[in-house]
N, C-alpha and C positions, 0 to 999 in steps of 0.2 A: 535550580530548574524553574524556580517559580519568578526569579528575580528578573529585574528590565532586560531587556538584549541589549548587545552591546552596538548602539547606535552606528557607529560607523560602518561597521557589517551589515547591519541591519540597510544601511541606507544604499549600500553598494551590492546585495542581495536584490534588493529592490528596481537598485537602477539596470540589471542586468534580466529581471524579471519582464519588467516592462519594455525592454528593448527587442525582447525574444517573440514575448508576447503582445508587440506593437507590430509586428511583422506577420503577423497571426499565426503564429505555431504557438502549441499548448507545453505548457512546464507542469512538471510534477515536481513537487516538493516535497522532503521527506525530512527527519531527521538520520544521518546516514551513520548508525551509529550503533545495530545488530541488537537493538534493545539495554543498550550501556550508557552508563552517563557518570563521568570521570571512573570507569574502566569496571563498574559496579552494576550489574543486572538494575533496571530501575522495578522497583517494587510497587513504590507510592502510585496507585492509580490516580489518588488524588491532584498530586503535581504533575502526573504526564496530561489529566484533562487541562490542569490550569496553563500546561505549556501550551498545549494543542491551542485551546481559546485564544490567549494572548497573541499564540502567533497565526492563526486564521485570521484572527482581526483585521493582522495587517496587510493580505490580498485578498480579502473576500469580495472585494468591488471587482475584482481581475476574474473576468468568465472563461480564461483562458487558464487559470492554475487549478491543478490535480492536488488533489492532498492524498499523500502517500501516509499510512499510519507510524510507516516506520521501514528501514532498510535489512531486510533480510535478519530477523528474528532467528535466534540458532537456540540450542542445547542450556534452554530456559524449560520450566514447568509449566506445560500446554494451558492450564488452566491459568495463570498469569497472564501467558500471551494473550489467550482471548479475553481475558479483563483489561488488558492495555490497550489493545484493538478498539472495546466497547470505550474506553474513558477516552481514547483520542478521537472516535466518533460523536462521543455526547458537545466535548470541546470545541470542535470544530462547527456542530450545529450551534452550541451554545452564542458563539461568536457573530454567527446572523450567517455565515458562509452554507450557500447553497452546490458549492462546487463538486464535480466527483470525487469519490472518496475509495482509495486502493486499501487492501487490508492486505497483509501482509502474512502469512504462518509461519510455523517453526521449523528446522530442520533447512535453513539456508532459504526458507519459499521454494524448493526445486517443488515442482509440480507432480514429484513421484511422490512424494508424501504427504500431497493433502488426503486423498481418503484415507489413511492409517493414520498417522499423527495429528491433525488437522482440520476431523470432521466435526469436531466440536464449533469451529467459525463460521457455519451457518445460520449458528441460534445469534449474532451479532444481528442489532436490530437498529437498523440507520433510522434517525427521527424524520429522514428527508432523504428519499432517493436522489439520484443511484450513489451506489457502494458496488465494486468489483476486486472481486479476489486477484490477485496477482500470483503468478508465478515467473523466476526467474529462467529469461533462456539460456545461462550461462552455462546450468546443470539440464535444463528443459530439453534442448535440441540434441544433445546426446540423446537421452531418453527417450525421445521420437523418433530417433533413426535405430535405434537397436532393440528398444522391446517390444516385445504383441502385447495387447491389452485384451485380459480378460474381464474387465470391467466396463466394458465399452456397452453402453445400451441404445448410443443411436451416435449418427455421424454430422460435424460441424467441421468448421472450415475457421479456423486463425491464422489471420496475416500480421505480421509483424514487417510492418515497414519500412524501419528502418534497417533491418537485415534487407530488404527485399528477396522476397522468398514466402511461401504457404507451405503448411503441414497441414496433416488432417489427423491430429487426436482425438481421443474420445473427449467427450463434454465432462467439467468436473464433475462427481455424483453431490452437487448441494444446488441449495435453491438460486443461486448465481444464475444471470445466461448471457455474462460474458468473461472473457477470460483475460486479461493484458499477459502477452509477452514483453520481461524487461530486462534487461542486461546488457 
C-alpha cells in the first residue's frame, strides 16, 4: 500500500483524469475498494495516510478532482472507519492538495445510517476545508421515497444531477451542510 504505483496505470489514470477534467467536469476519486486492500480490512492508518499523500500528490494541481476517502466502507469497526477517514484526510492535506474532500461511513454510506452508525464522523477534523459527508443514492433514493423522518429539524433541498431529479430529506444531524448524492 505504501509502495510506488504502478506507472502505466498510474499514467492512463491520469491521462483520462485530465481529459474529463480539461472539458471542465469534476472527477472524484476514490479508492474503490469497501475499505480492503488484497481482500483484508486495512487496519494501518499509517499506510492508508501514506497512500492518500502519495496519491494526492499526484492531482493536487487539478482544481477539478474530489478526493473520495474511500468507496463505500461496510461491516468494519466504526471507530476504525473514522480513523481511516481522519489519516486519509491528514494525507491528503499533507500532500499540499486543497481539493474537496468526501468522507465516506459504514454500513454501505446508505444515508439511513449516518445518525446510528456514523455519528462518530463529525468529530473528523479537515486541516483545510471543505470536507463533505457522502451518502450513496443506490441505497439513499429508496429511503427517500418510503420513510417519514422523525429526525428531520428543518428542510433543504439535494439535487443530484446526474439522476436529474430533487428530493427533499432532512439535513444530516452533524456539523456538515452539504450533502453529495452518489451512486
Amino acid at each position: 500500500m505504501t509502495g510506488p504505483f504502478d506507472t502505466a496505470y498510474l499514467k492512463n489514470l491520469t491521462t483520462i483524469v485530465d481529459h474529463i477534467t480539461g472539458k471542465g467536469a469534476n472527477v472524484i476519486l476514490d479508492p474503490h475498494n469497501y475499505g480492503r486492500y488484497f481482500d483484508k480490512i486495512i487496519t494501518s492508518t499509517s499506510d492508508f495516510q501514506t497512500w492518500w499523500k502519495n496519491f494526492a500528490t499526484q492531482f493536487k494541481s487539478n482544481s477539478k478532482v474530489i478526493f473520495d476517502t474511500n468507496n463505500e466502507y461496510n461491516t468494519m469497526d466504526q471507530t476504525l472507519v473514522l480513523n481511516l477517514n481522519q489519516a486519509a484526510i491528514n494525507g491528503i492535506r499533507a500532500a499540499g492538495a486543497t481539493q474537496t474532500i468526501f468522507v465516506e461511513g459504514n454500513q454501505w454510506s446508505g444515508a439511513w445510517s449516518w445518525p446510528d452508525v456514523n455519528d462518530n464522523m463529525k468529530v473528523c477534523t479537515p486541516p483545510l476545508s471543505p470536507m463533505t459527508p457522502v451518502a450513496n443514492t443506490t441505497r439513499l433514493l429508496p429511503t427517500l421515497l418510503t420513510r417519514s423522518y422523525t429526525k428531520c429539524t428543518s428542510t433543504s433541498t439535494l439535487t443530484a444531477p446526474v439522476l436529474h431529479l430533487t428530493v427533499s430529506p432532512p439535513p444530516l444531524e452533524s456539523s456538515a451542510s452539504r450533502l453529495l448524492l452518489s451512486g
